[in-house]
SERO-4910 file (N, C-alpha, C, O; in steps of 0.05 Angstrom, whole numbers):
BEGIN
 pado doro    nc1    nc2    nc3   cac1   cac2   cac3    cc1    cc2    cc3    oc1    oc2    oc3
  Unk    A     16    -24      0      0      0      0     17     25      0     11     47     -8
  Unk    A     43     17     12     63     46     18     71     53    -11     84     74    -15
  Unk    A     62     36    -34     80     34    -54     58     54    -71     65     58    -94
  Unk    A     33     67    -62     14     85    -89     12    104    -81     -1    121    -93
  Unk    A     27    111    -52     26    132    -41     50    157    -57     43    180    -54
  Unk    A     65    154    -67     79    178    -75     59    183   -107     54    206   -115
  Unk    A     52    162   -119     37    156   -145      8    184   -133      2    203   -147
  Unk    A     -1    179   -112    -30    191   -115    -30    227    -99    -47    245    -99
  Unk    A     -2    224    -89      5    253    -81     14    266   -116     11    290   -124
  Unk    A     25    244   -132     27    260   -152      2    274   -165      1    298   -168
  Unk    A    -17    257   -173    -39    255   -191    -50    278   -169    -54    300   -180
  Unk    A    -56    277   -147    -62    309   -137    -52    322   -137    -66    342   -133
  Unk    A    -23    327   -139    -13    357   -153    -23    358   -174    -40    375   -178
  Unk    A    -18    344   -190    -31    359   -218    -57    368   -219    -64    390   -228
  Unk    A    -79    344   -204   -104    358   -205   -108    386   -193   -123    402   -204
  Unk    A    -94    393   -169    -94    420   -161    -70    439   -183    -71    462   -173
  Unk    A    -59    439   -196    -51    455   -211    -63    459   -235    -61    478   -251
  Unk    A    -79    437   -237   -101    444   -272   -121    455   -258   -129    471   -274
  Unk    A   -136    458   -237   -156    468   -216   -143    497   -217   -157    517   -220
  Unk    A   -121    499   -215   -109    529   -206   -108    545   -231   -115    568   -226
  Unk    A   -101    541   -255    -94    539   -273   -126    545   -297   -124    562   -315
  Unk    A   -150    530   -294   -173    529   -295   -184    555   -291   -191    571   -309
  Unk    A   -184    561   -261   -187    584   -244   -170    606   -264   -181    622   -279
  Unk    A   -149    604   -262   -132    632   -269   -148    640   -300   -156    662   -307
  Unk    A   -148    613   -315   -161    632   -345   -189    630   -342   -200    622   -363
  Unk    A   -205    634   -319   -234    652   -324   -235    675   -314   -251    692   -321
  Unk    A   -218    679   -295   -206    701   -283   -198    723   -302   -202    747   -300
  Unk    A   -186    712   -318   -166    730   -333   -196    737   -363   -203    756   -376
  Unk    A   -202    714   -362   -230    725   -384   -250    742   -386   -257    757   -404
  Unk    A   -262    735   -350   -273    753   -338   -274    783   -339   -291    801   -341
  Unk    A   -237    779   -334   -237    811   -327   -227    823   -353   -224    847   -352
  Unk    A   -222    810   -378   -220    816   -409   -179    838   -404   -168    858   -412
  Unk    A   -173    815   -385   -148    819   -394   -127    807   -412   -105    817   -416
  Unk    A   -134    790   -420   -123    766   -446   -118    783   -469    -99    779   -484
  Unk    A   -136    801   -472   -122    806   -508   -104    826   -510    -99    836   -533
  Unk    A    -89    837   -487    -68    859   -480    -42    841   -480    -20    851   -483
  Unk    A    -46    811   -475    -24    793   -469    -17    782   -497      7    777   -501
  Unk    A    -34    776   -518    -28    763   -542    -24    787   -559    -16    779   -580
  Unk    A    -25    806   -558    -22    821   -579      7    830   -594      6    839   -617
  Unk    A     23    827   -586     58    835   -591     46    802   -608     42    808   -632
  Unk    A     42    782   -605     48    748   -617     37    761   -638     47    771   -658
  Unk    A     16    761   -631     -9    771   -663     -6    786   -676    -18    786   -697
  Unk    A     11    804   -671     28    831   -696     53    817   -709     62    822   -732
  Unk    A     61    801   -695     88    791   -707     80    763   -732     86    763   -756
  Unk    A     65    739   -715     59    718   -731     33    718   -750     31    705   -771
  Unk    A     10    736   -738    -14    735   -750    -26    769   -760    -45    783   -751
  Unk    A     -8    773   -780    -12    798   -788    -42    807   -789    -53    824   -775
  Unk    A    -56    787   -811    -85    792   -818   -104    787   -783   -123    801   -775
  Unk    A    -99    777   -777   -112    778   -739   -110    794   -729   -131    807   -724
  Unk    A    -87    802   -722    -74    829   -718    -95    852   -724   -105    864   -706
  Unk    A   -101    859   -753   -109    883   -755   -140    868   -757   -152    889   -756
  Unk    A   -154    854   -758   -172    854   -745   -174    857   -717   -193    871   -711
  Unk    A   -160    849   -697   -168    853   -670   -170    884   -669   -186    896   -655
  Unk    A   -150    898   -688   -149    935   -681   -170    937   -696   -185    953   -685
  Unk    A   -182    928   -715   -214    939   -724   -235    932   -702   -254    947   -695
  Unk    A   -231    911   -696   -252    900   -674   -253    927   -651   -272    942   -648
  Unk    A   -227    928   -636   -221    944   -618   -227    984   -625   -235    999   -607
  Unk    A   -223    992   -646   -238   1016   -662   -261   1011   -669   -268   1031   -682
  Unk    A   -278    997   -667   -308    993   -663   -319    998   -646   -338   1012   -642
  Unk    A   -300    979   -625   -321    979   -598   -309   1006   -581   -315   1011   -558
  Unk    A   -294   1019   -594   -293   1040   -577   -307   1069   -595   -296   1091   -596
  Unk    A   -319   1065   -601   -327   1088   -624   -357   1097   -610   -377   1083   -613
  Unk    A   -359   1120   -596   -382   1132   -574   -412   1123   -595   -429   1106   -587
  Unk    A   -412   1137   -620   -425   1125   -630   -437   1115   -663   -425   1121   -684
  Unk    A   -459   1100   -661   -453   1091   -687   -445   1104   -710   -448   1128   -714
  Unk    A   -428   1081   -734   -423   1110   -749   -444   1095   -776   -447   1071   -783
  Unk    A   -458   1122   -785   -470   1125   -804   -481   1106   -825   -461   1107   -840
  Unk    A   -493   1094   -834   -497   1070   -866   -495   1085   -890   -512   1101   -898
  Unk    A   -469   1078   -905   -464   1099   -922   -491   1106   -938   -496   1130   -945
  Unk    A   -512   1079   -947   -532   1092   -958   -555   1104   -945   -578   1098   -952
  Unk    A   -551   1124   -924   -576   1134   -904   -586   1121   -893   -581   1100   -903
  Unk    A   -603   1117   -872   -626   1111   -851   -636   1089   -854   -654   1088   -871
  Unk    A   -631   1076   -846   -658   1049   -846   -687   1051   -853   -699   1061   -835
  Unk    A   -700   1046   -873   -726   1060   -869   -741   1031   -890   -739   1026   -914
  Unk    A   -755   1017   -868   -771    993   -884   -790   1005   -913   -795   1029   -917
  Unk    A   -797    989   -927   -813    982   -945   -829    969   -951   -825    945   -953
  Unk    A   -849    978   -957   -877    964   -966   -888    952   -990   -911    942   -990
***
């Protein structure tokens, strides 16, 4: 029996480090700090990503909507 004992202290570290680890990236989702961390990767390897995330990010910061180049929405009958 002495012999599964170092075996099952292992398999619970790991389970508490994928637990910890789990935890840390909803944390980090939550608080929408992730896309400040990938971004230097994503300019360098994923050009076209890249400048989508800066279109994405110039959208959602834009107070307000901008315009439909062909005027107003207006249904038809």
């Amino acid at each position: 029996m002495d012999a599964w004992v170092p075996y099952l202290s292992l398999c619970g570290g790991l389970a508490v480090v994928l637990g910890a680890l789990t935890w840390l990236a909803l944390y980090v989702r939550r608080r929408g700090g992730a896309g400040g961390v990938l971004a230097a990767y994503e300019e360098a390897f994923r050009a076209t990503s890249h400048a989508a995330h800066q279109e994405i990010r110039a959208q959602a910061e834009r107070k307000t909507p901008a315009d439909s180049p062909d005027g107003p929405f207006r249904r038809t009958r």
